[in-house]
C-alpha positions in Angstrom: -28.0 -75.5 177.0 -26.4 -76.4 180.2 -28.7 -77.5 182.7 -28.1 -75.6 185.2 -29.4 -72.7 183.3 -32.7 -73.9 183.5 -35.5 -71.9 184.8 -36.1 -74.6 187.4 -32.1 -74.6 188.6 -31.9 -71.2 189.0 -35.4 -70.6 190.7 -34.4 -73.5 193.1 -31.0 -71.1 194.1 -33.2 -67.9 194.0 -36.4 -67.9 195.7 -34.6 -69.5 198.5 -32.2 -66.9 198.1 -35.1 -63.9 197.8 -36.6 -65.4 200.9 -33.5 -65.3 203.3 -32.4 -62.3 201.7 -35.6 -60.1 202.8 -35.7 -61.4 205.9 -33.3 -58.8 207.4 -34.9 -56.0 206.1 -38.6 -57.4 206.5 -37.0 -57.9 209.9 -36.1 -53.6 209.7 -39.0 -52.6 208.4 -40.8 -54.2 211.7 -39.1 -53.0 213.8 -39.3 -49.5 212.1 -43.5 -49.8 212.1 -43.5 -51.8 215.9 -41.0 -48.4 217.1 -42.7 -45.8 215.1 -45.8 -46.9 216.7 -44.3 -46.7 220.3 -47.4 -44.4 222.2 -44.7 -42.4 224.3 -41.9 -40.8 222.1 -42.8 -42.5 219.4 -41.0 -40.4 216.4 -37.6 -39.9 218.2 -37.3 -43.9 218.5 -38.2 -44.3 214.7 -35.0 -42.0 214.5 -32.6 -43.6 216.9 -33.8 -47.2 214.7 -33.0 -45.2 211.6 -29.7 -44.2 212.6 -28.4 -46.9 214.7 -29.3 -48.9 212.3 -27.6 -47.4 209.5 -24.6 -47.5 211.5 -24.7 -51.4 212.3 -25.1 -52.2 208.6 -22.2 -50.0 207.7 -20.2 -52.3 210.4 -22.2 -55.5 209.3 -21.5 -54.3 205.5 -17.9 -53.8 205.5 -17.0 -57.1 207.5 -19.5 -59.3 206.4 -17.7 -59.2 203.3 -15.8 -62.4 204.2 -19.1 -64.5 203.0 -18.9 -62.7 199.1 -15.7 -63.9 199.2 -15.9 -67.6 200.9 -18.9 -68.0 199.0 -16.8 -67.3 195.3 -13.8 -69.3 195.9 -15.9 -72.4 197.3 -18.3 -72.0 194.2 -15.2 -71.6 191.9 -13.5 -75.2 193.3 -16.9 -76.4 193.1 -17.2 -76.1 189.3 -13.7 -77.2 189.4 -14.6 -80.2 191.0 -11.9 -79.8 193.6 -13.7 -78.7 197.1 -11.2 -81.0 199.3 -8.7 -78.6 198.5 -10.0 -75.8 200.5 -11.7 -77.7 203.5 -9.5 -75.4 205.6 -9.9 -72.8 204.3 -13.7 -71.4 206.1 -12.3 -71.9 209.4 -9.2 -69.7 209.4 -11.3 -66.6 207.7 -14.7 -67.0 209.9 -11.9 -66.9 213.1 -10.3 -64.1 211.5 -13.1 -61.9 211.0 -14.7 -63.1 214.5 -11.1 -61.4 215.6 -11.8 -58.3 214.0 -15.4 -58.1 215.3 -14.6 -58.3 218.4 -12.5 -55.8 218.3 -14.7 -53.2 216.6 -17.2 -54.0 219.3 -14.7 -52.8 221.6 -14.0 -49.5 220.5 -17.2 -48.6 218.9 -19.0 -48.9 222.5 -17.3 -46.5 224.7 -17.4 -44.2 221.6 -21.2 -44.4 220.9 -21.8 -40.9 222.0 -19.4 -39.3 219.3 -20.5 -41.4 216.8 -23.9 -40.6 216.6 -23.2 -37.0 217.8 -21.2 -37.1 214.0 -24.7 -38.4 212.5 -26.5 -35.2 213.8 -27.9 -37.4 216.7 -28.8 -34.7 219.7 -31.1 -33.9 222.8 -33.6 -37.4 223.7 -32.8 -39.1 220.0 -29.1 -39.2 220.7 -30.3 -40.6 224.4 -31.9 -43.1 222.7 -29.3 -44.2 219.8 -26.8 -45.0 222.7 -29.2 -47.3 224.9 -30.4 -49.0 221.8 -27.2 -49.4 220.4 -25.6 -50.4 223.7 -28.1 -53.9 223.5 -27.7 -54.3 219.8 -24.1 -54.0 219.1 -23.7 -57.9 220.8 -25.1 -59.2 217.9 -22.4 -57.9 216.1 -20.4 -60.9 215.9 -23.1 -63.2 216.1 -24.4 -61.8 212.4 -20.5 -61.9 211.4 -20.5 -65.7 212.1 -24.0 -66.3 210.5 -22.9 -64.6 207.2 -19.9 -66.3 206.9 -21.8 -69.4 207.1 -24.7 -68.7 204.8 -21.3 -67.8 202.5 -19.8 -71.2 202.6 -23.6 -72.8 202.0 -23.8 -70.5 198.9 -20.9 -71.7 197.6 -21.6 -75.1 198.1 -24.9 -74.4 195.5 -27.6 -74.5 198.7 -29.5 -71.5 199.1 -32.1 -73.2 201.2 -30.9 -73.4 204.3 -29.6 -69.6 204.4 -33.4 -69.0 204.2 -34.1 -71.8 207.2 -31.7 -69.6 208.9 -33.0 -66.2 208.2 -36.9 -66.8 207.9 -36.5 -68.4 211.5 -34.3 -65.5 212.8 -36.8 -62.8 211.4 -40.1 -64.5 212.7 -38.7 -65.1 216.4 -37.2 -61.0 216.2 -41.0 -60.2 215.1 -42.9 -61.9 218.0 -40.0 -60.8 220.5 -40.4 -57.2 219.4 -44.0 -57.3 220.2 -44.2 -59.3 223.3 -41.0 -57.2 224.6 -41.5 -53.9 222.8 -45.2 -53.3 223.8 -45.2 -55.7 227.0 -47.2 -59.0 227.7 -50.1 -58.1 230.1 -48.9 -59.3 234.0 -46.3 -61.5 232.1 -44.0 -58.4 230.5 -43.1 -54.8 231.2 -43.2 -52.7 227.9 -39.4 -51.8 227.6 -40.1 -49.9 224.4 -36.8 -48.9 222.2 -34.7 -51.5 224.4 -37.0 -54.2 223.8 -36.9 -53.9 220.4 -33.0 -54.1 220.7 -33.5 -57.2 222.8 -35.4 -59.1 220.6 -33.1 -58.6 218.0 -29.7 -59.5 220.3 -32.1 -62.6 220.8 -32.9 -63.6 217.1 -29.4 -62.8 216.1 -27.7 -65.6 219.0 -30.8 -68.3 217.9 -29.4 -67.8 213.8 -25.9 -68.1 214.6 -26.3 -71.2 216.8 -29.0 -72.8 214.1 -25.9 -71.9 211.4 -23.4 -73.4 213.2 -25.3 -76.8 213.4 -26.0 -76.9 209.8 -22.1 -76.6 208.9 -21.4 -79.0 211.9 -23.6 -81.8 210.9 -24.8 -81.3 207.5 -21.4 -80.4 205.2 -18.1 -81.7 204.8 -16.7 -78.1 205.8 -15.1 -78.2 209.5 -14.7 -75.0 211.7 -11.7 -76.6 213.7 -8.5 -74.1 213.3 -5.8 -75.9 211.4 -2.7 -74.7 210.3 -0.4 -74.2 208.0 -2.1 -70.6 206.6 -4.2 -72.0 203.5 -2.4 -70.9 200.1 -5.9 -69.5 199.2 -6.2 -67.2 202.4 -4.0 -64.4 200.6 -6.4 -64.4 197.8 -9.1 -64.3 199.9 -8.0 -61.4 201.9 -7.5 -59.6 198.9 -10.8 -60.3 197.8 -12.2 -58.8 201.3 -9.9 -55.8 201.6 -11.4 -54.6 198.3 -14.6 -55.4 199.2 -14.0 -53.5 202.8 -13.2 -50.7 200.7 -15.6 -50.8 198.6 -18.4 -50.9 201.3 -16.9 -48.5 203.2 -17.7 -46.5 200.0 -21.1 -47.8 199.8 -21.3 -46.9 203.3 -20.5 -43.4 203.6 -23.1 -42.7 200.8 -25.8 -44.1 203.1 -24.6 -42.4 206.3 -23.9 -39.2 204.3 -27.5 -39.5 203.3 -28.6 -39.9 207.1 -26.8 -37.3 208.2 -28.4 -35.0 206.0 -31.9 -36.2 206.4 -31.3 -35.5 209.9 -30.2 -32.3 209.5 -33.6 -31.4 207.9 -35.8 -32.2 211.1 -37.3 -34.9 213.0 -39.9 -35.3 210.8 -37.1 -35.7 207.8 -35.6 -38.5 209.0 -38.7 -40.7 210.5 -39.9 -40.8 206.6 -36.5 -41.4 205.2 -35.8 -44.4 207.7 -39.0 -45.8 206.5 -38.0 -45.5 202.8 -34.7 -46.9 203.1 -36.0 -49.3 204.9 -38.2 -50.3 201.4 -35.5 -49.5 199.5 -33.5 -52.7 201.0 -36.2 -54.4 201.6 -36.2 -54.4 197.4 -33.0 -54.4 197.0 -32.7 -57.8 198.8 -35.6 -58.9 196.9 -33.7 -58.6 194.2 -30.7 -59.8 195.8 -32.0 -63.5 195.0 -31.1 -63.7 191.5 -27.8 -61.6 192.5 -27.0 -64.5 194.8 -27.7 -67.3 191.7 -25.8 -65.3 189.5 -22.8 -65.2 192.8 -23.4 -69.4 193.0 -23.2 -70.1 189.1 -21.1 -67.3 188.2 -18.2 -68.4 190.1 -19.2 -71.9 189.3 -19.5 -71.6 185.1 -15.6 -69.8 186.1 -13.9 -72.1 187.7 -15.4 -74.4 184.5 -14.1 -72.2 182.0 -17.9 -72.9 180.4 -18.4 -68.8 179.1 -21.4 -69.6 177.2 -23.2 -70.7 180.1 -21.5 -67.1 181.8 -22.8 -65.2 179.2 -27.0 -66.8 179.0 -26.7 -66.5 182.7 -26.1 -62.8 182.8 -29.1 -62.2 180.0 -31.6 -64.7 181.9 -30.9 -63.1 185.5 -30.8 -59.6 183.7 -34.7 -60.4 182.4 -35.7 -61.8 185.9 -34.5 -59.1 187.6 -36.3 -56.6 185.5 -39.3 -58.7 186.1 -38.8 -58.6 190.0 -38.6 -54.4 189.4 -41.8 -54.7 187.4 -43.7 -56.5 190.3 -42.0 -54.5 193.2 -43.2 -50.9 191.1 -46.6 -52.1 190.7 -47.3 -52.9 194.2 -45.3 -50.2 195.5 -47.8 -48.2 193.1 -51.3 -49.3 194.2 -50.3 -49.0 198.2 -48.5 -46.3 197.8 -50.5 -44.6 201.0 -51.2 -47.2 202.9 -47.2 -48.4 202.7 -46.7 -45.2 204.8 -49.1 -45.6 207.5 -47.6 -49.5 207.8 -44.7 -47.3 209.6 -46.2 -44.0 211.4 -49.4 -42.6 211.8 -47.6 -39.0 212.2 -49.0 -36.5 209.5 -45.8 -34.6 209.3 -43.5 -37.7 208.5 -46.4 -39.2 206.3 -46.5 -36.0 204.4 -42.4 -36.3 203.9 -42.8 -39.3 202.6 -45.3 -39.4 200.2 -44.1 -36.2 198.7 -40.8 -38.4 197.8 -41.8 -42.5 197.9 -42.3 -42.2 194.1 -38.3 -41.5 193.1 -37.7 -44.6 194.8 -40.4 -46.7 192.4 -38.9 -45.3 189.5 -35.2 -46.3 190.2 -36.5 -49.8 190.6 -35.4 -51.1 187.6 -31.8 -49.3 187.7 -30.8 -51.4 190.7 -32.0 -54.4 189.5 -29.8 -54.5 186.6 -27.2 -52.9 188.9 -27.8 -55.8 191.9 -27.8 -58.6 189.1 -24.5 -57.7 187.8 -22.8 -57.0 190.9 -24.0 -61.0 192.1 -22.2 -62.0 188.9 -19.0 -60.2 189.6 -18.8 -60.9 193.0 -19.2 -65.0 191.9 -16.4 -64.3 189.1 -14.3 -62.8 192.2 -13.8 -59.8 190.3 -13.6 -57.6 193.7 -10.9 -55.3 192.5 -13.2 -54.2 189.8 -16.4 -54.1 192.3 -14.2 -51.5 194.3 -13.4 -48.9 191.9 -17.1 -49.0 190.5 -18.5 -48.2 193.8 -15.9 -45.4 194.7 -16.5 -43.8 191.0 -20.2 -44.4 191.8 -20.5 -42.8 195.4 -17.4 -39.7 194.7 -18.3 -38.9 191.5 -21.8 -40.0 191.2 -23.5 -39.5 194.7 -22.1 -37.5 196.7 -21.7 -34.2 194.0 -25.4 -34.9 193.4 -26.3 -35.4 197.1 -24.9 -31.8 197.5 -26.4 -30.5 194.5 -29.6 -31.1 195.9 -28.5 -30.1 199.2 -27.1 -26.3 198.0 -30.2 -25.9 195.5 -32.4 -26.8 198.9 -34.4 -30.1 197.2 -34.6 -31.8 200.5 -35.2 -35.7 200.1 -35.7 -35.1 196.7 -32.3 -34.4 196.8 -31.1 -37.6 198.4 -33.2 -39.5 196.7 -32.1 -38.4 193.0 -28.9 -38.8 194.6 -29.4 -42.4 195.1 -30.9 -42.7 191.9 -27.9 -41.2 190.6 -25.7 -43.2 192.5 -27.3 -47.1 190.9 -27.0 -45.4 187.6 -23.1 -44.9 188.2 -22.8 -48.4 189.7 -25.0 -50.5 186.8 -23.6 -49.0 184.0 -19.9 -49.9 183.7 -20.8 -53.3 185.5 -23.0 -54.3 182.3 -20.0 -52.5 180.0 -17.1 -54.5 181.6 -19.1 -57.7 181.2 -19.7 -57.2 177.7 -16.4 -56.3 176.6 -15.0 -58.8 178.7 -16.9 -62.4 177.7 -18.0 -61.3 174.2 -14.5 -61.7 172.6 -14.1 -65.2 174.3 -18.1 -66.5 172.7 -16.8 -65.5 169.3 -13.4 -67.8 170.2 -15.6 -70.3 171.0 
């Protein structure tokens, strides 16, 4: 068997990878319990977290893309053995997408009212999404540049210092929410909401420079713009426009789901914020193996090796399951107090209990469905990736969202939705894979 098959190997890509990847939403989830537990207004800045912060991933989603993609053609020349070839290459699409940040940032600013007027936002919660977003919206680009980083790192087979990055990034956003959220005594005013944005702007400038001094001093890759246009930047850019797409799919199921939550009350949306909050923070927990299957996958393509392809996908498949076995149990036996971790309001603890257990039972649904996705996304296979997610969200979500939402189910409504939705996204991921790489073993 290969060696880089080994248990050991691809432990030493994922744990790494688990770490950095649930530092963002361990980084969510505190600030969701630090807000939630703000003694003045407490439950309408748990909402203006939920929704402003739904709308930055959508933004952070669809252009952070650009690391997927670096991170599978660097893997891919890797196993090729041919990484000069494309030491150009990071530097024209990290400025591109900087480019394109920037000007996102500028129209999404001035228009902050609208949009989260749109999500349902109104009376002191919309107040508060616009001076919370107004702070956090300049980490915009500075989480754009990070990703595209931890993307080139990935491909170069090093998942370790992604999670030096993002473990040190979450702990400083965690002791800058407290100190500026609740206030230092004679040191620091409280600023509530805005110093939870703070702390984040903060944490998000200290990763990017700490990024930018790995690549600088500790890889071959340079960020100095050289021209001509690298012959690999059209693939590339095909690579991200169907993976804009696609999250821009991905993200309207999410916001659709906000926007109805929010619709049901105050109460609604403070105990679905905390639950999607879990349901990323799993999701990213997951996400480890998804990012060795990214690394080798593209790497076991570019080496045309498809029985390596093929053990990968059922190792990572059983890991993944286990990950989902250990995440249900937990979730399980602190089922109650997971809840009061966030709010101590009866109403929106009473919202989410009734609820918290669809999420534990689609557990092992979108680990199967995460796993894959990493292998595709290594393979480059971002064409495919698209039209799964927009079969997934039109014709697996969103009729079952409003299903639940004309049959009055509430979140159990949004929540089979999204059950539905991993189903729709998982399946034909394992069927293409099959059909695909089980021709070329018997060839072999």
């Amino acid at each position: 068997m290969n060696p880089a098959l080994s248990r050991k190997n691809i432990n030493r890509l994922a744990i790494p990878a688990i770490f950095a990847g649930i530092a963002e939403p361990v980084l969510s989830i505190t600030d969701t319990a630090i807000v939630g537990n703000i003694p003045e207004n407490g439950l309408e800045s748990l909402a203006a977290v939920g929704i402003v912060g739904s709308f930055l991933s959508m933004l952070i989603w669809i252009l952070g893309q650009t690391r997927s993609a670096v991170s599978a053609i660097v893997a891919q020349y890797v196993g090729g053995d041919r990484l000069d070839d494309i030491k150009t290459l990071p530097a024209q699409a990290i400025f591109l997408n900087l480019a394109l940040s920037l000007l996102i940032l500028g129209v999404s600013l001035p228009l902050s009212p609208q949009i989260f007027g749109l999500l349902n936002a109104e009376g002191l919660i919309l107040e508060y999404c616009i001076s919370y977003f107004q702070i956090r919206v300049w980490g915009f680009p500075l989480t754009l540049l990070t990703f595209a980083i931890m993307g080139i790192f990935q491909g170069l087979q090093n998942t370790g210092w992604p999670m030096l990055i993002a473990i040190t990034g979450a702990g400083l956003n965690i002791l800058l929410d407290f100190a500026l959220v609740y206030g230092v005594d004679r040191w620091i005013p409280a600023m509530n909401l805005e110093g939870a944005a703070w702390a984040s702007l903060i944490a998000q400038g200290v990763m990017a420079l700490l990024a930018l001094g790995l690549l600088m001093w500790r890889t071959p890759i340079r960020l100095k713009l050289q021209f001509p246009v690298h012959p690999e930047m059209r693939r590339l850019i095909g690579m991200v426009l169907n993976l804009f797409i696609r999250t821009l799919s991905l993200n309207l199921a999410l916001l659709l789901a906000v926007r109805e939550a929010t619709a049901l009350g105050d109460r609604f949306i403070g105990a679905h914020t905390i639950a999607i909050n879990l349901w990323l923070f799993a999701a990213f927990f997951v996400d480890g193996y998804s990012s060795a299957g990214k690394i080798l996958g593209g790497r076991f393509l570019g080496a045309k090796d498809y029985d390596s392809l093929w053990n990968l996908a059922k190792k990572l498949s059983r890991y993944g399951l286990g990950v989902c076995l250990f995440l249900m149990v937990a979730a399980t036996v602190f089922y109650r107090p997971t809840g009061r971790l966030f709010s101590e309001d009866v109403l929106v603890l009473q919202a989410f209990y009734s609820f918290f257990f669809i999420l534990i039972l689609g557990m092992p649904i979108n680990g199967i469905a995460f796993v894959f996705d990493g292998i595709f996304k290594g393979m480059g296979k971002m064409r495919f990736l698209r039209n799964v997610l927009l079969f997934a969200t039109f014709l697996g979500f969103v009729p079952a969202l409003y299903l639940g939402k004309v049959l009055d189910w509430g979140l159990y409504g949004i929540w089979g939705a999204f059950t539905v939705w991993m189903l729709f996204r998982g399946a034909p991921l394992v069927w293409k894979f099959r059909q695909k790489f089980r021709p070329l073993l018997q060839k072999a």
